[in-house]
N, C-alpha and C positions, 0 to 999 in steps of 0.2 A: 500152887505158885507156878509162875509161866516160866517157860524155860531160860529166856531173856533172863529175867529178873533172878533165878538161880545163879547163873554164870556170872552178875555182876558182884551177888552178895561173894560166891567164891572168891573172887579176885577179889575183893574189896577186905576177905579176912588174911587171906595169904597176906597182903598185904599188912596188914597189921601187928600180924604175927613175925614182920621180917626184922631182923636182928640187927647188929651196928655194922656198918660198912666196915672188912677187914682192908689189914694195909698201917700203915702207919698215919695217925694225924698230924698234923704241918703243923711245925713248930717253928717260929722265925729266929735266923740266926740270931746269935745274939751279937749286941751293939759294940763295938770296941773299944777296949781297955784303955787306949790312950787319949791322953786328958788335952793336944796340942798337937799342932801340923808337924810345928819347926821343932829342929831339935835344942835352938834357945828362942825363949821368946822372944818377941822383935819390940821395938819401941812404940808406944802409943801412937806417937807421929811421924810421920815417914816423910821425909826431907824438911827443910828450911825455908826461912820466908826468901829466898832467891829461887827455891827448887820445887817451889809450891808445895806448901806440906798437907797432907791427906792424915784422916785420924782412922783409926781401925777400930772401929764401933762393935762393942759383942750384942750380938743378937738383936742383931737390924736387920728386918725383914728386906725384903726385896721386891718393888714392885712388879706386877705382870710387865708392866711394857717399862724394863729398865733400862733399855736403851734414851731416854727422856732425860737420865743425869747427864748425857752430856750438851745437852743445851741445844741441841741442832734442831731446825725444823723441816730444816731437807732431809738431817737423817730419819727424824722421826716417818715423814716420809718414803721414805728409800725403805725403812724397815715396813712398813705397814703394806704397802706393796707388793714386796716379797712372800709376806705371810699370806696374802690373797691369792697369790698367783703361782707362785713356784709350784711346779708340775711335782718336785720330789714329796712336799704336803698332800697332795693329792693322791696321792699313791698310797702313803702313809694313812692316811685317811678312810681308804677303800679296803686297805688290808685291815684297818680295824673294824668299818664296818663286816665286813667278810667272818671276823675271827667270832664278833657278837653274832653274827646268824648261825652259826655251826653251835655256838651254848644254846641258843633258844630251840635249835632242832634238834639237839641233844635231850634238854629237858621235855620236850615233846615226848618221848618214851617213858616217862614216869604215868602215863596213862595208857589207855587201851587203843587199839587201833580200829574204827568200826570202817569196812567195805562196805558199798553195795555193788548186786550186778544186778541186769538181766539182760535177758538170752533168749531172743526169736532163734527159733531154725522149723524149715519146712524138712518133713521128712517121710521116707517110703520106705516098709520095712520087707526082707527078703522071704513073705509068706511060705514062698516054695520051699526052704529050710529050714525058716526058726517062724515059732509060732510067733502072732502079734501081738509088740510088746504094750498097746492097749486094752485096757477093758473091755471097751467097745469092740476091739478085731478090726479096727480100720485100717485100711495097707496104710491109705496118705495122711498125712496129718501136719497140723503146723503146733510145735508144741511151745509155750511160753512159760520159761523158768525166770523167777527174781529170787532174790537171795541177799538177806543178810548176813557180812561175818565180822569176828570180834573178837581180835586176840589180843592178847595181856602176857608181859613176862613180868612177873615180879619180882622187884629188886631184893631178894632173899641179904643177899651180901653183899650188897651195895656195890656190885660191880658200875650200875648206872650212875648210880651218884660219884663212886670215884671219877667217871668219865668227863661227868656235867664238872668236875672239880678240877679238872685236868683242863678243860677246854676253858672253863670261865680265868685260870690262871695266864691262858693263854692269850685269852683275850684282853685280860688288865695288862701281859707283858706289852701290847700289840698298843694299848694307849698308851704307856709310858712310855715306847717307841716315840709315837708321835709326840707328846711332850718333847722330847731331847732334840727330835728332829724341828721341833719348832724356835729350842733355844739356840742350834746349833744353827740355823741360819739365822736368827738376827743377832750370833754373835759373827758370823761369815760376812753380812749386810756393815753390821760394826767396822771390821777390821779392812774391807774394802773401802771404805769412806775414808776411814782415818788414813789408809794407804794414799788414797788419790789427793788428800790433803796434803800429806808427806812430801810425793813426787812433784807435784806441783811444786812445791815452796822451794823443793832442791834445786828443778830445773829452773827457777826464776833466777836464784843463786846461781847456780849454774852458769846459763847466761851471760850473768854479770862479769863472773871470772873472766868469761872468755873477751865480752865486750873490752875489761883491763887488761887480761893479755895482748888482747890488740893492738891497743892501744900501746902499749909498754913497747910491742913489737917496731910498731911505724918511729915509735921515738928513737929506738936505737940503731934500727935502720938510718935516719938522720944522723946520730951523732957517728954512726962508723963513716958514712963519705967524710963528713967532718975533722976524723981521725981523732975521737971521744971515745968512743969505743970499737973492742976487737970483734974479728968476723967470730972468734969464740962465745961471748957475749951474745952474738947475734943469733947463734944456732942452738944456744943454751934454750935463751927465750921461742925461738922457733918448737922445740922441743916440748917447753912447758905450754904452749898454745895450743898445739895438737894435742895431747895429754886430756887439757879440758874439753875441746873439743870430740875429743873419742869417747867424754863417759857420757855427754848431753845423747845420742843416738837410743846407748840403753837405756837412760830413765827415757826418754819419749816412749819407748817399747812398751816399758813395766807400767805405764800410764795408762796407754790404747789398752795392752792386756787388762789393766785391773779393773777398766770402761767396762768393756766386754763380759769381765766377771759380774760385776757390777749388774749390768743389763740382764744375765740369765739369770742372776739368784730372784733375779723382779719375775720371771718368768717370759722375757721378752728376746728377741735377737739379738744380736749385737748390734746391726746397724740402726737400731732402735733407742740405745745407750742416753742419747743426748749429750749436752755439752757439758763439761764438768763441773760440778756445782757445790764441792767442800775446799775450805781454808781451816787451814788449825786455827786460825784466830777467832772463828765461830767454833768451835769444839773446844766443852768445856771441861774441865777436870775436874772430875767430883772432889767436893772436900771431905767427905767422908766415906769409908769402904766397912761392908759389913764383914762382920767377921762371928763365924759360929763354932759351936766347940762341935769334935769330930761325930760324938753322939749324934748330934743332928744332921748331922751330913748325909748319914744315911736314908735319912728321912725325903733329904730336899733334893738328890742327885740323880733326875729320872733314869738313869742307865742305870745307878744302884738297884735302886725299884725295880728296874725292868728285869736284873737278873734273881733277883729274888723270887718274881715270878716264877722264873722259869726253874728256881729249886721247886715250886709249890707245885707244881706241874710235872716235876718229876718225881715227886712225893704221894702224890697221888695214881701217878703211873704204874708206881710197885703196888698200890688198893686196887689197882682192874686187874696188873698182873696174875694177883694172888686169887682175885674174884671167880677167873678164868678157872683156876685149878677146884673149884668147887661146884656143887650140883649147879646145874641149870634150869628153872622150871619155866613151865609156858604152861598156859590156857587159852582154850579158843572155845568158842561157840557159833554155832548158825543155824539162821532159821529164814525160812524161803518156805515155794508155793511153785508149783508146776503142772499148768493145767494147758488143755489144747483150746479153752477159751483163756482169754485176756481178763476178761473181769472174774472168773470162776480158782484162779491162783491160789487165792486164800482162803477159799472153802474147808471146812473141815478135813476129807478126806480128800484133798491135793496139797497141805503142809505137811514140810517135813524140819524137821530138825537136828539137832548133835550138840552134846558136849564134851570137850576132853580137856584131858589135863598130860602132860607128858615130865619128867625127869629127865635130866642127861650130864652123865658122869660120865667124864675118859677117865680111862683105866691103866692106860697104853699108850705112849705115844713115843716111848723111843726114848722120854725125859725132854719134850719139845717147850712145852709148858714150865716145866721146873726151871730152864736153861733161860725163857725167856723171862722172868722172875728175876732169874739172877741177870740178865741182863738189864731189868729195870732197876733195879738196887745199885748197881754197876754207875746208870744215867745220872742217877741221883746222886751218888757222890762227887761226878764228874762235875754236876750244876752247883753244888757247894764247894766246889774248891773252886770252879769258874766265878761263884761269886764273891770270896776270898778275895779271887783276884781282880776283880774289878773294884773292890772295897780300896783296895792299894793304890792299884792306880788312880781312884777318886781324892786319895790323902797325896798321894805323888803331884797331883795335878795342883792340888790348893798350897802345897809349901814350896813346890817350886814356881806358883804365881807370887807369892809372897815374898821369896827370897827377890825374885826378878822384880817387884814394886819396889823392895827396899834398894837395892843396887840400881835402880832406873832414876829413884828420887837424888839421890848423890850421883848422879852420873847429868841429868839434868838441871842440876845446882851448880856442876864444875864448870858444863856446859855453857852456862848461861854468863858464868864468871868469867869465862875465855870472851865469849863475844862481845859481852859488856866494855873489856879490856881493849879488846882489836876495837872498839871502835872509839874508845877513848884516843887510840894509839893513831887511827884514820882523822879524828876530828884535829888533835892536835898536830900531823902531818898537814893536813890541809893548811892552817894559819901559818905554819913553817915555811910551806911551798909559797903563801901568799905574799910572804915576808921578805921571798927570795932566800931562805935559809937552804932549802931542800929543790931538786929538781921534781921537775914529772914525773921521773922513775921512783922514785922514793913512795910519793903519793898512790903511784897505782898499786905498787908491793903491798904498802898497807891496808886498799882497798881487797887486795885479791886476798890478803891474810883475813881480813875482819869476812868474806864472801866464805870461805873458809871455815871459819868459828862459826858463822851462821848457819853453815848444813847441817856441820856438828851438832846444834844446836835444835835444827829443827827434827833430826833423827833421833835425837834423847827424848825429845819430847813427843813423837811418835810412838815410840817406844813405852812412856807410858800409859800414853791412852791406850794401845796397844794391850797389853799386862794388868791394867785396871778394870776391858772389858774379859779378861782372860780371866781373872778372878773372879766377878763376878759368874762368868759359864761354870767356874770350877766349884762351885759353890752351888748351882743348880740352877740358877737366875729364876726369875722370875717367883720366888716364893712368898708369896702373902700371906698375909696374915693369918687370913681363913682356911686357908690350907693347914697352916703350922697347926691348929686348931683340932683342925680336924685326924689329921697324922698321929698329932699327938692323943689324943683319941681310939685312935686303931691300935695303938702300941699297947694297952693297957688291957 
């Protein structure tokens, strides 16, 4: 048998003969005990037909692109863009590629390493002291060595494989990264729309107030020459004019700023923004919100996922730890030709060859290896209570979206009753004023009250679309069907 073929059968039985990787096998946390977010359940329907009621549907999937319930086709836009462009996906994206090439060059060491070289050198040897190191006795010579080599460790104790298990955990944390990062800008994409929707509407409102103060002002200005009213009267209202006047500057601010947010989550400048393009009256309010029991939560919440990982990854860490403290083998072989002709290399007597095989046990190290053992077992506990703690804050995050749904539905119900009210109170002021019952001043008060009810108004309802797209993040968004499918799957 040729030597080649010796060296591979050896490696090939070592290997077969290699035992179960030490260390501990991953076991997934287990799912939690609790059957509900809230600590009382909440009502099927969350507000009223004034306060648009929304139903809490168990175990409604979630489409990929859920940002689509709310009816926008700018926003649909606005989000699609972002997902193309935003520089932080990209990143995200590069680190996942990055994390899968280090498993793939990882697993690459489950086999053997095969070299080649060769090796011109012209050379003259020191006749006058050492005899020459050719047959022939020629001083010059150009000698031509090639050479194949081929070394194999074999994964006895699965140190390589804890490794390849380490890294490929690393590398599922590193997509699930990118999931969260994906949901978490087009819930960011969301919540800047419905903001600039928001601002808008206020500073139209706004506006107005002020346009009635104005007005209110020039009237009472008239009636003090008149001797109607006092210069107290005058500087009261002067008062409430500046007032509305000082908040119009910040919402313009909070506007331009949430423009600019706007424009980078798309991946663009700011002075690239464009002009603004949502009204809550195109922004729709889903009528139905899904809702799933905590079980599954884990399943659907990529940052849950992602620290899971990184338990699986530290679980694995203490199998290379413990790998380290045990024999090491390697095998190598080679075989080459070295002749002072080029074609003459591989002739019988100018091949040469080698096999070995080596062991390597520390003995000794001071307890470097035992310490760093216990400092992987250490990691791993750290990465399960870290994912304890993100289990929490994933339940923290969904009852406090829910509490904040239900107090937003009756808070946009009261809302909507005030302004319905103010303007009941504005419509019949006006036929008053027409009638001669009421002056000027009366009418603009009621118009500046109902301007009033109406921010209120558009801020409650902000606020839910706000907490509706928050729920659905806290929830995982985007969970389909096929996923659930397949998850559920992996669990068994």
């Amino acid at each position: 048998m040729k030597p080649w073929r010796r060296a591979a059968l050896w490696a090939a039985l070592t290997a077969s003969c290699a035992g179960c990787a030490v260390g501990p096998d991953y076991q997934r946390p287990a799912a939690p005990a609790s059957t509900q977010f809230t600590r009382e359940a909440l009502p099927a329907t969350l507000g009223d037909d004034t306060g648009h009621p929304q139903q809490l549907v168990s175990d409604q999937t979630i489409a990929q692109t859920w940002w689509q319930v709310f009816g926008s086709d700018a926003l649909n836009d606005r989000v699609q863009r972002a997902l193309a462009h935003n520089p932080d996906l990209d990143a995200a994206q590069a680190a996942l590629r990055q994390a899968q090439e280090n498993v793939a060059a990882q697993r690459a060491t489950f086999f053997p390493t095969a070299q080649v070289s060769y090796s011109p050198s012209r050379q003259r040897d020191a006749v006058g002291t050492l005899s020459p190191a050719l047959t022939s006795n020629a001083t010059y010579y150009t000698l031509h060595t090639a050479q194949l080599n081929i070394s194999y460790a074999p994964d006895v104790f699965g140190l390589n494989r804890r490794t390849v298990e380490s890294l490929q955990a690393q590398a599922d944390n590193q997509r699930l990264q990118l999931e969260a990062a994906r949901l978490s800008l087009a819930a960011n994409v969301v919540n800047a729309a419905i903001q600039e929707a928001s601002l808008r509407a206020q500073i139209q409102a706004t506006e107005a107030v002020i346009t009635a103060q104005t007005r209110a002002l020039a009237i009472l200005h008239d009636q003090a020459r008149l001797g109607y009213a006092s210069a107290m009267d005058v500087a009261a209202q002067e008062s409430a004019l500046a007032q509305a006047r000082q908040a119009l500057p910040g919402l313009q601010k909070q506007l331009e700023q949430n423009r600019d947010l706007l424009a980078v989550l798309c991946g663009e400048p700011p002075a690239q923004g464009g002009a603004p393009e949502f009204d809550l009256e195109h922004l729709t309010l889903p009528a139905s919100l899904p809702m799933s029991v905590p079980s599954q939560l884990v399943e659907q919440r990529p940052d849950v996922r992602a620290a899971e990982e990184n338990v699986h990854a530290a679980s694995a860490e203490v199998g290379v730890a413990l790998a380290n403290r045990l024999p090491q083998f390697a095998l190598s072989a080679s075989y080459g030709g070295s002749s002072t002709s080029f074609t003459r290399m591989f002739t019988d007597d100018n091949v040469f060859w080698a096999l070995a095989g080596s062991v390597t046990q520390t003995v000794f190290d001071f307890g470097a290896l035992k310490h760093k053992q216990r400092a992987a077992e250490a990691a791993l506990q750290q990465s399960a209570a870290q994912y304890r703690s993100v289990v929490l804050g994933a339940f923290q995050n969904v009852a406090d979206t829910l509490y904040a749904i239900d107090a937003d539905a009756r808070t946009l119900a009261a809302a909507t009753d005030a302004e319905r009210a103010a303007q009941r109170t504005l419509d019949l002021t006006g036929k008053q004023q027409q009638l001669g019952y009421v002056g000027a001043l009366v009418l603009i008060n009621a118009q500046q009250a109902y301007e009033q009810a109406r921010i209120a108004r558009i801020q409650a309802q902000a606020a839910r679309l706000s907490d509706t797209a928050a729920l659905i993040q806290a929830l995982g968004g985007g969970w389909s069907e096929s996923q659930a499918s397949a998850q559920a799957a992996n669990s068994h």
